[in-house]
Steps between C-alpha positions, in 0.01 A plus 500: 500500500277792459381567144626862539807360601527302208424856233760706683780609272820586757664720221155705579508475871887618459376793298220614739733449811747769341250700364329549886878546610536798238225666641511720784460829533827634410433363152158620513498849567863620293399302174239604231318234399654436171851497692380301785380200234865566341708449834274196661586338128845545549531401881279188388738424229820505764334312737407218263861511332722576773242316745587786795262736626 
């Protein structure tokens, strides 16, 4: 096993793999930024809890 495989947190990779999913440019160009940090929160949260995206 790789020592960077061995530091890799999957909650994090989970987190990162939504957070890349959230962000295309729908998302990008109708949110300010303040909002846009707001929503990808929330569509993190359901994907974590509901564990569909």
């Amino acid at each position: 096993m790789k020592k960077t495989d061995q530091n890799r947190n999957p909650m994090k990779e989970m987190v990162r793999r939504y957070r890349k999913k959230f962000r295309i440019p729908e998302n990008l160009d109708n949110y300010s930024k303040r909002d846009y940090n707001a929503a990808e929160q929330k569509y993190v949260k359901m994907c974590l809890t509901r564990g569909k995206c």
